[in-house]
N, C-alpha and C positions, 0 to 999 in steps of 0.2 A: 647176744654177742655183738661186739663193738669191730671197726673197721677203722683203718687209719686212711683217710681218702682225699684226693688231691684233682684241680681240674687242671691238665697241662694239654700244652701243645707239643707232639713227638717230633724230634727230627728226621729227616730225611736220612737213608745211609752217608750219601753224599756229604752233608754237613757232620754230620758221626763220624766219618772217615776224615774229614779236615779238620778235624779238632780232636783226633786222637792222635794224628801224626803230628800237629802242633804242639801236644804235650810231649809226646816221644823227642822233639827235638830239642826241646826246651829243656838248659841245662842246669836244671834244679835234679835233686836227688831226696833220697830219701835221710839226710841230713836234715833238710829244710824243714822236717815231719810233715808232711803234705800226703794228705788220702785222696788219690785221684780218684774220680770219679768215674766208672766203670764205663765203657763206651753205650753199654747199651741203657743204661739207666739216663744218658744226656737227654734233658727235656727243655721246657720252660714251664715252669706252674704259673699258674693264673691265679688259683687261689686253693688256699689249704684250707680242707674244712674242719681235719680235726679229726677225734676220737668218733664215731659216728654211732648209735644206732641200726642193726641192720637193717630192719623193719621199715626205716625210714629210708632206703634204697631208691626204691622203687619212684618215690614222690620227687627224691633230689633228682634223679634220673629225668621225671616230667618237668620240672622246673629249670632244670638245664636245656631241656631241648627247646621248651618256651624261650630260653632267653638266643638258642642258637638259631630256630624260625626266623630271630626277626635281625639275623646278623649276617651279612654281607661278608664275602672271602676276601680278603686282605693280603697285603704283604709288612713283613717285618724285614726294615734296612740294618744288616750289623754293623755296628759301629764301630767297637774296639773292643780288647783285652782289658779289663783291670782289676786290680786287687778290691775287695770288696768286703763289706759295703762300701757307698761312698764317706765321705764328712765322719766316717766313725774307725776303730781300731782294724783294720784288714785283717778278716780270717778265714777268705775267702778267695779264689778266684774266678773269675765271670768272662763270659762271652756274651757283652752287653749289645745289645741292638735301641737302633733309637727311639724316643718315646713316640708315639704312633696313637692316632683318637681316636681309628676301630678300634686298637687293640684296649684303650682307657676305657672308652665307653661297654666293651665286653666286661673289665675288671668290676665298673659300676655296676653296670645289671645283674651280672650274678651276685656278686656283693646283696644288692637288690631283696633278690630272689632267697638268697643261700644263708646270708645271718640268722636266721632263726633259727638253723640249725646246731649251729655251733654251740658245742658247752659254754663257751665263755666267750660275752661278745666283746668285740675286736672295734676300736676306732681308729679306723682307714684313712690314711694320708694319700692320696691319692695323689700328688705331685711322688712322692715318692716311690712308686708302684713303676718299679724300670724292667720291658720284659728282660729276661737275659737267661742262661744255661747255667747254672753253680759248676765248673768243672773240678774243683778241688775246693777242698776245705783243711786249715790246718789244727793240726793237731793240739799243738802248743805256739807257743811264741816264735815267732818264727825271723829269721834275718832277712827275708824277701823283702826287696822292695821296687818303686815303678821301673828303676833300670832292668830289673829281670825281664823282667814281661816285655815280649818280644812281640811287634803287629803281624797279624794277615790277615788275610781279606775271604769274607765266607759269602757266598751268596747268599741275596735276599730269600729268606722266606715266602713261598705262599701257602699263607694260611685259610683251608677248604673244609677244614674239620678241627674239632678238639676232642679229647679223651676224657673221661670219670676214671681216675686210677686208682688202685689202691696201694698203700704201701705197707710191708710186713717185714719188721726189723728186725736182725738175728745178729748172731756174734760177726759175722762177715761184712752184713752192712744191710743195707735195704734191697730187699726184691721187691720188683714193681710188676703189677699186672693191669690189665687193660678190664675193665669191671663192663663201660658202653663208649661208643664212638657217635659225636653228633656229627651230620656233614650241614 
C-alpha cells in the first residue's frame, strides 16, 4: 500500500485564525474560481515526497529525525501576500515568509536524506524553495490580480518541531493527518 506523504511545518491557531479572517475579508468571490484552502489544512511543506511505499515508513521516519537531531529551532519572518508562483502564470495564493538558511539548510538535508525515496527524482532549485502557506489555489483563469491582494502582518513563526503528514485525496479535497512529529 502506497501513502501520499509530505514534511510540513503546522501553524499555530493564532496564525490559522489570521489568515482565515484575511481571506473572509478579502473581496474576492466565488466568481474569481478560487478554492480556499480550509483553515485547518494551512501549512508550509518542506518537502513532498510523493507516492510512498509503506513499509518504507518507518526508515523515512528515522531519516527525518537524523536530519531534525542536528537542527536548531528557528523562526520564520512573514513577508507578504502574493499571487503565486513567482516569474510564472499565478494560480496560486501564498502567505510568503522570507527566505531563512535554517529553514534552506532543513530543505537541503532532507532533500539529502529523503531522494532515494521518491519514484521519480526531482532536480531541486533551491533559490527557488520559498517557505510560504498555499491559501488558495485557482480553479481556472482567473481575473485576480496584485491590486486584489490586500497586506497584513502575521507573526513570526517559531519553528520547534516539523511533521511527517500524510495526505489522502477525495472528491472534497485533501484530508491531512499527522503520521510523527520531530521536536
Amino acid at each position: 500500500m502506497r501513502k501520499r506523504l509530505f514534511v510540513a511545518i503546522l501553524l499555530d491557531d493564532k496564525t490559522k485564525e489570521k489568515l482565515e479572517n484575511y481571506k473572509n475579508n478579502l473581496n474576492l468571490n466565488q466568481k474569481n474560481n478560487i478554492q480556499w484552502i480550509p483553515k485547518e489544512n494551512l501549512h508550509i511543506t518542506i518537502y513532498f515526497l510523493e507516492s510512498i511505499e509503506e513499509k518504507l515508513i518507518p526508515e523515512i521516519i528515522n531519516k527525518i529525525n537524523q536530519v531534525i537531531s542536528k537542527t536548531k529551532p528557528f523562526s520564520l519572518k512573514f513577508e507578504k501576500i502574493i499571487l503565486a508562483p513567482p516569474k510564472k502564470e499565478p494560480h496560486m495564493i501564498w502567505a510568503q515568509f522570507e527566505k531563512n538558511k535554517n529553514y534552506d539548510q532543513l530543505f537541503f538535508d532532507l532533500n539529502n536524506f529523503l531522494q532515494k525515496f521518491l519514484i521519480k527524482k526531482t532536480q531541486i532549485n533551491y533559490k527557488e524553495n520559498i517557505p510560504h502557506v498555499t491559501m488558495a489555489r485557482f480553479k481556472n483563469k482567473t481575473k485576480i490580480n496584485d491590486n486584489d491582494i490586500k497586506q497584513i502582518n502575521l507573526p513570526d513563526l517559531n519553528i520547534n518541531c516539523i511533521n511527517l503528514m500524510e495526505s489522502q485525496l477525495n472528491v472534497n479535497g485533501a484530508i491531512y493527518s499527522t503520521i510523527n512529529t520531530f521536536f
